[in-house]
C-alpha positions as CSV (number, residue, x, y, z in Angstrom):
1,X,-55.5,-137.6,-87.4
2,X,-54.1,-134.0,-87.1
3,X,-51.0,-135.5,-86.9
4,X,-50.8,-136.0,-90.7
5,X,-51.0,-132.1,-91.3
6,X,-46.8,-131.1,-91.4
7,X,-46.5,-133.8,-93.5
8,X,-49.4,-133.3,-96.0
9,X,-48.8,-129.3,-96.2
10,X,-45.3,-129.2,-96.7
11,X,-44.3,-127.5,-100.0
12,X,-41.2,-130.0,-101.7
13,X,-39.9,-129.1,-104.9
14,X,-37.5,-131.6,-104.9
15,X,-38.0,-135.3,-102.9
16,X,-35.7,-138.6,-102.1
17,X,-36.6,-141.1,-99.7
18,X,-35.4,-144.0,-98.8
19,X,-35.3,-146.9,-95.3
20,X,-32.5,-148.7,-93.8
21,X,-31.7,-152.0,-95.2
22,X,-29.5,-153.6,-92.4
23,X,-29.9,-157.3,-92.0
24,X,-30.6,-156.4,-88.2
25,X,-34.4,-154.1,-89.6
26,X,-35.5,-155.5,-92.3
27,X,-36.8,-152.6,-93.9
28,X,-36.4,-151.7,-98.0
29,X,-34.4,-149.2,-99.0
30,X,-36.4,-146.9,-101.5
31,X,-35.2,-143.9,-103.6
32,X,-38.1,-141.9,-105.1
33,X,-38.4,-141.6,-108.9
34,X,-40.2,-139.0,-110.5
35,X,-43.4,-140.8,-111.0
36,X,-45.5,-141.5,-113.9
37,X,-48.0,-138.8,-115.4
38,X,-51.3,-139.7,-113.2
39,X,-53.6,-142.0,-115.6
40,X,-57.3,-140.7,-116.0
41,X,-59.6,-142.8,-115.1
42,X,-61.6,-144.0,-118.1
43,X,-65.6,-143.9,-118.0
44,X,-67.1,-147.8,-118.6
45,X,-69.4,-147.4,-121.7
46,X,-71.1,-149.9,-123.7
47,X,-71.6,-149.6,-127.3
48,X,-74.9,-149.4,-129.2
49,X,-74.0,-151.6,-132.0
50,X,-72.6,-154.8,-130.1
51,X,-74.1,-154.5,-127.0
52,X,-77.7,-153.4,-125.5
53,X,-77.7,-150.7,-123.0
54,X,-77.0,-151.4,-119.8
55,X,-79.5,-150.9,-117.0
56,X,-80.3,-148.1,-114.4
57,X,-79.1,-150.9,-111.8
58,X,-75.6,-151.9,-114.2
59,X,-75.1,-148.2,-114.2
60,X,-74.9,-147.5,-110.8
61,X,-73.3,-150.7,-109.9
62,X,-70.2,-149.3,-112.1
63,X,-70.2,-146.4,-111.1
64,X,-70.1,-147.5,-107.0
65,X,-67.2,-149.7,-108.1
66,X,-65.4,-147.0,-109.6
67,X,-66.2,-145.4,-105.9
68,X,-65.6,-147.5,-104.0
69,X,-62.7,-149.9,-102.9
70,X,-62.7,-153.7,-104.1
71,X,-60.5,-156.3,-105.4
72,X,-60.5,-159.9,-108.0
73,X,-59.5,-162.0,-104.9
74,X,-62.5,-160.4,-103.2
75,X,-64.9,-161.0,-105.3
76,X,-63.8,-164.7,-106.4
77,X,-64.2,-165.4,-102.2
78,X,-60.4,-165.9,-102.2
79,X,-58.3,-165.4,-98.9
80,X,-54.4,-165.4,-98.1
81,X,-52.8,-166.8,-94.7
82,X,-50.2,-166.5,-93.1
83,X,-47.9,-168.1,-90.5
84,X,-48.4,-165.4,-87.3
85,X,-47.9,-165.5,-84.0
86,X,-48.6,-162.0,-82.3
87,X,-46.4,-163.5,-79.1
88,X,-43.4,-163.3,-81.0
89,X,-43.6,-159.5,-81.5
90,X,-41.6,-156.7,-79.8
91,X,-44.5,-154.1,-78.5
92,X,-44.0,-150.4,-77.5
93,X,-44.2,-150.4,-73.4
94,X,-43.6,-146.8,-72.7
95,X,-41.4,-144.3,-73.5
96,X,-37.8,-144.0,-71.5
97,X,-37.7,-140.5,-70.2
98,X,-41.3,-141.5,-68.3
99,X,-40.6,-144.7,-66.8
100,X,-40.8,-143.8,-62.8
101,X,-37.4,-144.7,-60.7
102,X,-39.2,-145.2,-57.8
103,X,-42.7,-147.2,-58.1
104,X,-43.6,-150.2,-60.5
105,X,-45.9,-149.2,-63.3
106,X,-48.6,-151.4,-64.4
107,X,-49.1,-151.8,-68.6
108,X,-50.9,-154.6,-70.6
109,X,-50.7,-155.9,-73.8
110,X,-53.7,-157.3,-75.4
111,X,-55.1,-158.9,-72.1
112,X,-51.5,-159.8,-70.5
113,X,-51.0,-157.9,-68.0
114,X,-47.6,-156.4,-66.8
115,X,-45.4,-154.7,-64.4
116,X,-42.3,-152.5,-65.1
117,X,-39.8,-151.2,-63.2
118,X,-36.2,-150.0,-62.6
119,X,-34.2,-152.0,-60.0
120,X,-31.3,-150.8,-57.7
121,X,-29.0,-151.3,-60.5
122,X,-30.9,-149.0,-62.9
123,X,-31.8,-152.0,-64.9
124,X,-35.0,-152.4,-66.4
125,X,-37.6,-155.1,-64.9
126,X,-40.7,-156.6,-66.5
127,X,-43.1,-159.2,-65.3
128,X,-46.6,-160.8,-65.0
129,X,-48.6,-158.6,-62.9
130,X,-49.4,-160.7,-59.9
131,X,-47.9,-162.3,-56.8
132,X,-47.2,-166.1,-56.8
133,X,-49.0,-166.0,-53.7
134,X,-52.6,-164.9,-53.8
135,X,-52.3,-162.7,-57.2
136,X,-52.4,-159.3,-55.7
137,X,-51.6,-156.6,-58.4
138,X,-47.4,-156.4,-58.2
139,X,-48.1,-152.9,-59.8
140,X,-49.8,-151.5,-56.8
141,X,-46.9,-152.6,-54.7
142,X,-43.1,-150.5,-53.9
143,X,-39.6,-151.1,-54.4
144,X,-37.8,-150.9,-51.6
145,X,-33.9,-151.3,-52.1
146,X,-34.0,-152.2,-55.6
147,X,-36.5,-154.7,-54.9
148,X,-40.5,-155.0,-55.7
149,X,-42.5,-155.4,-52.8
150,X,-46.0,-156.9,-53.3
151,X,-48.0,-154.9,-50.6
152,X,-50.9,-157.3,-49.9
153,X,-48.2,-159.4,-47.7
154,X,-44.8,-157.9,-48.1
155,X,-43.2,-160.7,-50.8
156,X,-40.0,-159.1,-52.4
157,X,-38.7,-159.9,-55.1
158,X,-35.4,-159.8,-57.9
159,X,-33.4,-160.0,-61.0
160,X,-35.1,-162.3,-63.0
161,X,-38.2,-163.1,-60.8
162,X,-36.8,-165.1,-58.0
163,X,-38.1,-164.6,-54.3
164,X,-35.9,-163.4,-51.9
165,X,-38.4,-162.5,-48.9
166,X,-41.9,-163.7,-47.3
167,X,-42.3,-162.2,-44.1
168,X,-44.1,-165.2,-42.7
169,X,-42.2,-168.0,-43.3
170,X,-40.2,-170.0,-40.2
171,X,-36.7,-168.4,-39.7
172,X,-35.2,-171.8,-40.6
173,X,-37.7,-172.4,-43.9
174,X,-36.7,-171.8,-47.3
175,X,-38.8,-170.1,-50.0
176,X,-40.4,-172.2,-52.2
177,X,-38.9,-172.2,-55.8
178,X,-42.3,-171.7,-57.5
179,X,-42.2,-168.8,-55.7
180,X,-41.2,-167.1,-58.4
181,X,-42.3,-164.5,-61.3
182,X,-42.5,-165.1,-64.6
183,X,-40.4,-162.7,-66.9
184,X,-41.0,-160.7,-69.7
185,X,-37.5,-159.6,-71.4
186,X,-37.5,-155.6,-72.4
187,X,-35.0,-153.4,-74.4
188,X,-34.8,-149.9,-74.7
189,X,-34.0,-148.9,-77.7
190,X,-34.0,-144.9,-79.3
191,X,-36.0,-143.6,-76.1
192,X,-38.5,-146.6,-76.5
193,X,-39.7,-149.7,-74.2
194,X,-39.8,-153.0,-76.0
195,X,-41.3,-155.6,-74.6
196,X,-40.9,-159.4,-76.5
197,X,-44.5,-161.6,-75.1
198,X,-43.4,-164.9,-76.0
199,X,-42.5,-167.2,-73.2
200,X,-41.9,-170.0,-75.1
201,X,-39.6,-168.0,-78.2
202,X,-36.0,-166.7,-77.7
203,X,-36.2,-163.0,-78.3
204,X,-35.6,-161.8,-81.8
205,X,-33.6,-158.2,-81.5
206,X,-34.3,-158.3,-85.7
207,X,-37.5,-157.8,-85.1
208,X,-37.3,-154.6,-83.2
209,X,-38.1,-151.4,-85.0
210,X,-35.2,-149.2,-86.2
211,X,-36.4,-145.1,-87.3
212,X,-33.3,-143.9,-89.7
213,X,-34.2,-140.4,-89.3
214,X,-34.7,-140.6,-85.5
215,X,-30.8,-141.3,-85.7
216,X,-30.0,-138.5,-88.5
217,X,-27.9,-135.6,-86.5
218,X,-29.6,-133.0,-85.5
219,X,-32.9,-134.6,-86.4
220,X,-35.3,-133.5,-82.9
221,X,-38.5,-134.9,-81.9
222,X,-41.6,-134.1,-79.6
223,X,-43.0,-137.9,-78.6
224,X,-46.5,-137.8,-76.6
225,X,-47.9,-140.9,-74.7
226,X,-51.8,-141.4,-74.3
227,X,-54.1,-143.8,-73.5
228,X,-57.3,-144.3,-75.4
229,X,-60.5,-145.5,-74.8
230,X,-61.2,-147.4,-78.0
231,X,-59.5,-150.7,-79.4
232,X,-56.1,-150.5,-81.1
233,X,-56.8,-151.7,-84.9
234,X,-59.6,-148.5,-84.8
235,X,-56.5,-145.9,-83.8
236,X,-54.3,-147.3,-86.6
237,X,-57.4,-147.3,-89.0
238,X,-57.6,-143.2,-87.5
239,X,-54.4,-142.5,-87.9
240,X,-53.6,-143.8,-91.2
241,X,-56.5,-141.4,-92.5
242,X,-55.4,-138.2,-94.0
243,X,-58.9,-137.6,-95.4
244,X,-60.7,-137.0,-92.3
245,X,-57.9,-134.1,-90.7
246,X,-59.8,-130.9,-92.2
247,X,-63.0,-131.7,-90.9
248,X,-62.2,-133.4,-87.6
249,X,-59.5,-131.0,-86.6
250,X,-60.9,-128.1,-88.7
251,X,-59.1,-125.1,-87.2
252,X,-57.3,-127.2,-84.5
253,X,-54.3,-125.2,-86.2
254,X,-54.1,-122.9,-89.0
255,X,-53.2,-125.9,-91.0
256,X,-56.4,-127.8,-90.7
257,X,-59.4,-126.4,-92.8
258,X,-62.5,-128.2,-94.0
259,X,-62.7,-126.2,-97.2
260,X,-59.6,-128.0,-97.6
261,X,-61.5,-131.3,-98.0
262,X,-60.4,-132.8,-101.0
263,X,-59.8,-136.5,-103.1
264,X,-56.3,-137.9,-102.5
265,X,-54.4,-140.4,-104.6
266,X,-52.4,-143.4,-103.1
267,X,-50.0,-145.5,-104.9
268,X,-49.1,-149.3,-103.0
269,X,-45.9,-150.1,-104.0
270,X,-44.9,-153.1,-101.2
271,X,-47.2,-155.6,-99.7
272,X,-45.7,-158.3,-97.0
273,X,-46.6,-160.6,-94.4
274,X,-45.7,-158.0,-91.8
275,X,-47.5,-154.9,-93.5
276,X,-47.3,-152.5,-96.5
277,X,-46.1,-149.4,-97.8
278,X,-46.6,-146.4,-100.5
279,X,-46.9,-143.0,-101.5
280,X,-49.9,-140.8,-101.3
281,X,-51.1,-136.9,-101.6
282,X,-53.7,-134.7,-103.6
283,X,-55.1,-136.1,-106.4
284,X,-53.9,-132.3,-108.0
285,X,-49.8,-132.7,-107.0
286,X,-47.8,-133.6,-109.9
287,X,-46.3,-136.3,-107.5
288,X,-47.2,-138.2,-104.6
289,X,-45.0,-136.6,-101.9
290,X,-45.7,-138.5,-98.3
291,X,-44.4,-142.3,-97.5
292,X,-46.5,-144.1,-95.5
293,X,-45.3,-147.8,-93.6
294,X,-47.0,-150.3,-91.6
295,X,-45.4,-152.8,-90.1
296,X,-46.5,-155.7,-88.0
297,X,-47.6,-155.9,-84.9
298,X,-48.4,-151.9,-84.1
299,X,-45.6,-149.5,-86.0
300,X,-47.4,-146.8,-88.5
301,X,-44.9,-143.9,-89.9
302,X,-45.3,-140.9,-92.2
303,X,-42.1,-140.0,-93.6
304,X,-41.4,-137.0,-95.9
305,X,-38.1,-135.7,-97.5
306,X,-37.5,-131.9,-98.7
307,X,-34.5,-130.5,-100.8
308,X,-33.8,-127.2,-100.1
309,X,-33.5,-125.6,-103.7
310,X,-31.5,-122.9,-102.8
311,X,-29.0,-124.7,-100.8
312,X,-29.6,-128.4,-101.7
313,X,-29.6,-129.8,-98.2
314,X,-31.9,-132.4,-97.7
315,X,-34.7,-132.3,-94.4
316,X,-36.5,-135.2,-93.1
317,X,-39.8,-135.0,-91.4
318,X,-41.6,-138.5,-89.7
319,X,-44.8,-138.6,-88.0
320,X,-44.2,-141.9,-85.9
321,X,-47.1,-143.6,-84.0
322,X,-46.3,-146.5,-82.1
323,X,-49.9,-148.0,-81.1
324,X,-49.9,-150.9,-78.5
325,X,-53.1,-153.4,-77.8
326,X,-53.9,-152.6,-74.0
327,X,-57.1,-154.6,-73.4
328,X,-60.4,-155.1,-75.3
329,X,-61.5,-151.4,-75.9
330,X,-58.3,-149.9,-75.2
331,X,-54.8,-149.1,-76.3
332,X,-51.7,-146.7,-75.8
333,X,-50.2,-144.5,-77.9
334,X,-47.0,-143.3,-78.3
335,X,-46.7,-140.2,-80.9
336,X,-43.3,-139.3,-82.0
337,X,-42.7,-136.1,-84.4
338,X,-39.4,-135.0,-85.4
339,X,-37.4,-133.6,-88.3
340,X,-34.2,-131.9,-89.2
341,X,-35.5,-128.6,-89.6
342,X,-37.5,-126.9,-87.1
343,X,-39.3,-123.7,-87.2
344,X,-37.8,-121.3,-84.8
345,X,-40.9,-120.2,-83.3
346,X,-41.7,-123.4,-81.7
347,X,-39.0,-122.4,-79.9
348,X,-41.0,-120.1,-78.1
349,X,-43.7,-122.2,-77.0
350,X,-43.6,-124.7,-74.3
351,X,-43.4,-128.5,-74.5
352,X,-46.6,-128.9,-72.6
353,X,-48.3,-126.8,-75.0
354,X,-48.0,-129.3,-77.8
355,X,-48.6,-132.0,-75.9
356,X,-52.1,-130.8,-74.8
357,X,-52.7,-129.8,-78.0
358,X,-52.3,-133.4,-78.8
359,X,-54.5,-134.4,-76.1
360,X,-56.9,-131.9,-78.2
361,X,-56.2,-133.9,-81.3
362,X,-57.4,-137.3,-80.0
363,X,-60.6,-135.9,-77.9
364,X,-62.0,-134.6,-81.5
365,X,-61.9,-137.8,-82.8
366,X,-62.6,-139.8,-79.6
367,X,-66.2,-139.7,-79.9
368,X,-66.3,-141.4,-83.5
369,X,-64.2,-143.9,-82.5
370,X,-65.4,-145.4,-79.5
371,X,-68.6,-145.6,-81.1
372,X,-67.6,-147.3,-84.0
373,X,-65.8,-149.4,-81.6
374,X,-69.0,-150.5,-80.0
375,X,-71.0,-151.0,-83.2
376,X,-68.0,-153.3,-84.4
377,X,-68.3,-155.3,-81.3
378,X,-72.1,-155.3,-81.4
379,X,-73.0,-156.1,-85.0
380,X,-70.0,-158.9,-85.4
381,X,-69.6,-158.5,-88.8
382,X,-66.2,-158.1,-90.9
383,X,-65.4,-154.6,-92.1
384,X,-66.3,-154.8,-96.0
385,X,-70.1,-155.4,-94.6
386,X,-70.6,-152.1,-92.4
387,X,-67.5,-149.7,-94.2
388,X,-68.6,-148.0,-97.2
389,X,-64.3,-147.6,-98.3
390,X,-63.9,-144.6,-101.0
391,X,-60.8,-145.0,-103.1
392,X,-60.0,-141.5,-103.0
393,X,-59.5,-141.8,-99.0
394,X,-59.6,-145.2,-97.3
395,X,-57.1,-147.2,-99.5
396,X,-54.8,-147.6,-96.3
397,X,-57.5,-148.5,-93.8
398,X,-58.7,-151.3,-96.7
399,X,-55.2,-152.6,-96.9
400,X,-54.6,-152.5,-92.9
401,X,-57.8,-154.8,-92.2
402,X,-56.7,-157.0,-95.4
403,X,-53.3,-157.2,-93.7
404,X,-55.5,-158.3,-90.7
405,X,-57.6,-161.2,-92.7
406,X,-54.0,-162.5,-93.4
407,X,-52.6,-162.8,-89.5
408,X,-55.5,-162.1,-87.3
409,X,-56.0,-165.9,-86.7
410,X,-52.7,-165.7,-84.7
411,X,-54.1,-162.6,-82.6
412,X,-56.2,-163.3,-79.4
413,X,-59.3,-161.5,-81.4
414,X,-59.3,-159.1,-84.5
415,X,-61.5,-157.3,-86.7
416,X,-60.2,-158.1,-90.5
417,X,-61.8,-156.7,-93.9
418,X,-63.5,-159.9,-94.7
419,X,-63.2,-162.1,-91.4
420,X,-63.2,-161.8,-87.7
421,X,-62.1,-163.2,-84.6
422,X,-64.0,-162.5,-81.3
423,X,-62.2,-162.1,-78.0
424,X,-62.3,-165.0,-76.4
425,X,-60.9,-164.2,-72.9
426,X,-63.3,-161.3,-71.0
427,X,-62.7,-157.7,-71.0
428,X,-60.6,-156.7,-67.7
429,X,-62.5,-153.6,-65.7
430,X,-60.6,-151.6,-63.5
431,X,-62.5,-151.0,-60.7
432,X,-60.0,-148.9,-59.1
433,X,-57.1,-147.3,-59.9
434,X,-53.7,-149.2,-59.9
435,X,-50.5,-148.6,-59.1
436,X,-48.5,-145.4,-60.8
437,X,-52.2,-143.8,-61.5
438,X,-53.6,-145.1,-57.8
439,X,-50.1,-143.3,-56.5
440,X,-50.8,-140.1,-58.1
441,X,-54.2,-139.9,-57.5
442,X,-53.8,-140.2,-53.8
443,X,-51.8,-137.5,-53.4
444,X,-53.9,-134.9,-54.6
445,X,-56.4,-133.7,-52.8
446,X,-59.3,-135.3,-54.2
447,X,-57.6,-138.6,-52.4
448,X,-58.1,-141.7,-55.3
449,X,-60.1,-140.0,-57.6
450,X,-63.3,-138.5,-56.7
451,X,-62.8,-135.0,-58.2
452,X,-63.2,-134.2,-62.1
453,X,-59.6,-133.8,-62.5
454,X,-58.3,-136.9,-61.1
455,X,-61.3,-139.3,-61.5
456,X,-59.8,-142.6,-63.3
457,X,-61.5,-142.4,-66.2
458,X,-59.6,-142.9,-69.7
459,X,-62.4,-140.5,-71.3
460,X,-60.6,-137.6,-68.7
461,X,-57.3,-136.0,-70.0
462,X,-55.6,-136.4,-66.9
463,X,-56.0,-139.7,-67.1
464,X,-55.1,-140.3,-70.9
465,X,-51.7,-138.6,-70.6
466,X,-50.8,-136.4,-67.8
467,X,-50.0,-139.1,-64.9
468,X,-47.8,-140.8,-68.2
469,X,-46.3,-138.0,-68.9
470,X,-43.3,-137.0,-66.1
471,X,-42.9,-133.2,-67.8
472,X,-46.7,-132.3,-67.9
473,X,-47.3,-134.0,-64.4
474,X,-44.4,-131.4,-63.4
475,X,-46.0,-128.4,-65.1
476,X,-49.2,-129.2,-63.4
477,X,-47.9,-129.3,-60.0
478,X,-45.5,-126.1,-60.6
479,X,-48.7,-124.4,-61.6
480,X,-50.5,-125.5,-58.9
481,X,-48.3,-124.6,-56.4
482,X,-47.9,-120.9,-58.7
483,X,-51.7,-120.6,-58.4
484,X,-51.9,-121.4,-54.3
485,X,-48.7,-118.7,-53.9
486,X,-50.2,-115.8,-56.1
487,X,-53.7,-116.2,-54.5
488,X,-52.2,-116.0,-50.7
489,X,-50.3,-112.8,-51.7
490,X,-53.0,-111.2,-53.5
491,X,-55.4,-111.2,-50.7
492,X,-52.2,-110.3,-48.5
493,X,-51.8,-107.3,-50.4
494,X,-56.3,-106.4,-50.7
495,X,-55.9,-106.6,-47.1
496,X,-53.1,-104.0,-47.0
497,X,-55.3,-102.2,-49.2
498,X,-57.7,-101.8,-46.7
499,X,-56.0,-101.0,-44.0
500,X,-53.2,-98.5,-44.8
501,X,-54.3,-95.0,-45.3
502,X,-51.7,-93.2,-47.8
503,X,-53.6,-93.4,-51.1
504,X,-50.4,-94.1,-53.2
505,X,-50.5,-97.6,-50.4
506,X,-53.5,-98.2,-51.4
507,X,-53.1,-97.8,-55.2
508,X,-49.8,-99.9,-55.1
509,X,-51.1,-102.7,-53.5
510,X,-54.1,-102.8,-55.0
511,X,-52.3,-102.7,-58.2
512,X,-49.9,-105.8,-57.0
513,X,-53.2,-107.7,-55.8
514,X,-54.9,-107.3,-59.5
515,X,-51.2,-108.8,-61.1
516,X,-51.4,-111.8,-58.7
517,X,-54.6,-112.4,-59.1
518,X,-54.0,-112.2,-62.9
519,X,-51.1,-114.5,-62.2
520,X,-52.8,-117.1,-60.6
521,X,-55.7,-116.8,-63.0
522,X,-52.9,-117.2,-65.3
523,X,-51.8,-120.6,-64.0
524,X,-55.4,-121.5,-63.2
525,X,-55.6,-121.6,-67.5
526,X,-52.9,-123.4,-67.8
527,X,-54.0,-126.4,-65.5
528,X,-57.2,-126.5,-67.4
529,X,-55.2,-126.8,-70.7
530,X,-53.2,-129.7,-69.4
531,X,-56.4,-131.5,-67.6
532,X,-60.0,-130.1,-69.2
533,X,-60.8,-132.0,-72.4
534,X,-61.6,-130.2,-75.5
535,X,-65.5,-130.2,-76.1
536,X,-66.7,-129.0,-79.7
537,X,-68.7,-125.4,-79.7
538,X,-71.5,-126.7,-81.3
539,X,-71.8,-129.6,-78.3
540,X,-71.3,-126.8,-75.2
541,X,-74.1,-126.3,-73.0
């Protein structure tokens, strides 16, 4: 992904790394070493005088295998499980700063399905999606006083779940005790939505994810939330990929360029039951220079440290990607990118400009990936038997589907490097838009969706981030409401035009009717860049 590129272009001198090792994150602490002279990789030959030659066939057998990724336990049919359970895992909901105060947002995790909210108190709510009574959506109901309404027949309910209105019932009848919802316990913790899915398992706050550098001082972050139309384990796979950024995102930014194609070098240095870790670069830097993590169930990062040689002040950069299972086919994405040290000219750009250039990021790969999603699904075959895995670029995504042969039999389906699990529930369709998105929709113009703009489709940029996103939803409608305003005075002032006689009238206004209409041209670009997905050159009609 694109979002490898500050990370992998950096220049550092100097480097020192190293995690948090609280009891309370169980992460290892690591200080970099310089590491060992790189090792050539020694040609297999046989020898004339022991040994015959070795065929056409034996030759390019070894040299595929020094190609291509493998391992001993692979090859002697081995295979190691472990003890999982992907209930008792904390997943990313949403970010903070976009969670709505006033309607109930509908999210899912693998094919759970979920409603979020903020009561009268402030406090964060989260349930099972449906009413008790005849399973209407709770998502594409209201609060009213604190409280979430289902709108089929007006049921409200409370605090942990419990019923406190039904409309119909007798004055003198009491609501049913199973009248109830069923909870989902949620913590918010450094600007992110947690959400614990086991309803039979006392949350575990250890297991919730703790970013050291997101709590440095003065360490600043732009975090992006999107949702994408392919399955989760094939975003992780895309965005634990340096190798593919300068061709996908050739020229996305003056950082990505497909001469710049090259073989990279990855070192593991920690395998677990929850994930891995290690180092990787160019094959040609005298040291590997980016940290890469995975840990269980969804949490990639990209961490890289810079000394300052002139002043000896350390800066920390993490690319954070936070990628939650939303349904067969789907998943949402939280992006978070921060450091200590900021280039002052991004001062002078916009937030929503970086977020749509995000959005840009994800629509050059989309393609790819939802196609390989439907081959995976189609030819129902583990990973090693369709991937052709290079060592000189796909050592993580080997080492994310091994991690998945390990657990995946605890996951509701998965994909793994040598096994696989098929979904047994069905895929949920959305036949219509829900709740937050159905809201939004509805009160544009286009009135639920039948316009490009706001159709609910997860293939539209609107779609994938906008309504998510509170700041660009806000920039959208300023510009809007900009583009309406400039248009009504610049035909104000043509009319002038033609009507006044004075020709220094006439050259004013017709002057001030070009600079609206420029203006609201102006904002007319910049709704496109927040809502009009990028479409390669080479593809345009």
């Amino acid at each position: 992904m694109a979002l490898f590129r500050p990370l992998l272009l950096s220049p550092t001198p100097k480097l020192l790394f190293s995690h948090n090792t609280s009891q309370s994150h169980p992460l290892i602490k690591l200080r970099l070493k310089p590491l060992p002279p790189k090792r050539s990789h020694a040609k297999c030959g046989a020898l004339a005088d022991t040994k015959p030659a070795p065929s056409l066939d034996e030759k390019e057998e070894g040299e595929d295998h020094n190609v291509l990724l493998g391992s001993e336990e692979e090859r002697r049919g081995e295979r190691n499980v472990v003890d999982y359970d992907w209930t008792e895992e904390w997943y990313p909901l949403y970010l903070t700063k976009d969670v709505p105060e006033d309607a109930p947002l509908g999210l899912t995790v693998f094919h759970k399905q979920l409603v979020l909210y903020r009561d009268g108190f402030g406090e964060l709510r989260c349930y099972e999606d449906r009413c008790p009574h005849r399973l209407a959506k709770l998502s594409e109901g209201q609060l009213i006083d604190g409280r979430l309404e289902c709108l089929y027949h007006g049921w409200q309910f409370e605090g942990e779940g419990k019923c406190v209105k039904i409309p119909q019932l007798p004055v003198n009848a009491k609501i049913p005790r199973s009248a109830c919802l069923k909870p989902y316990e949620v913590r918010d913790s450094q600007g992110v939505i947690w959400v614990w899915m086991s309803q039979k398992t006392p949350p575990n706050p250890n297991k919730i994810p703790w970013f050291e550098n997101f709590a440095r001082p003065g360490f600043t972050d732009i975090s992006t939330i999107h949702e994408l139309p392919y399955d989760h384990s094939i975003l992780l796979e895309n965005l634990m990929d340096p190798a593919h950024v300068p061709i996908s995102h050739d020229r996305t930014d003056w950082t990505a360029k497909r001469e710049h194609a090259q073989p990279l070098a990855f070192e593991v240095t920690e395998r677990t039951d929850r994930g891995f870790a290690g180092w990787w670069g160019r094959v040609n830097d005298k040291s590997l220079l980016n940290f890469l993590r995975f840990e269980a169930p969804c949490v990639l990062q990209n961490n890289r440290e810079i000394v300052d040689e002139k002043t000896g002040e350390t800066h920390y950069f993490t690319g954070l990607f936070l990628c939650r299972p939303s349904g067969q086919g789907k998943s949402m994405l939280i992006v978070r990118f921060g450091n200590t040290k900021r280039s002052p000219l991004i001062k002078l750009f916009p937030k929503w400009y970086f977020h749509q250039n995000a959005c840009k990021v994800f629509e050059q790969d989309m393609g790819f990936l939802s196609s390989q999603n439907e081959i995976l699904m189609k030819e129902k075959v583990p990973t090693k038997e369709l991937y052709l895995n290079l060592r000189s670029s796909d050592t993580w995504v080997v080492e994310y589907r091994k991690w998945m042969d390990k657990v995946g039999h605890g996951m509701p389906y998965h994909f793994g490097h040598g096994t696989i699990l098929l979904p047994q529930e069905p895929a949920v369709v959305e036949h219509a838009p829900a709740g937050l998105v159905a809201g939004i929709s509805a009160s544009y113009p286009a009135k639920g969706g039948v316009g490009t703009m706001y159709a609910p489709n997860l293939a539209n940029r609107y779609f994938r981030h906008v309504i998510h996103c509170k700041g660009c939803r806000t920039v959208v409608k300023a510009f809007e409401t900009w583009k309406k305003g400039l248009s009504a005075v610049a035909v104000v002032f043509a009319a002038l035009a033609i009507l006044v006689s004075g020709r220094q009238w006439k050259a004013l206004l017709l002057v001030s009717a070009s600079l609206c209409s420029g203006g609201a041209y102006a904002c007319s670009t910049a709704i496109a860049l927040n809502t009009t997905n990028f479409i390669r050159t080479h593809r345009r009609l």
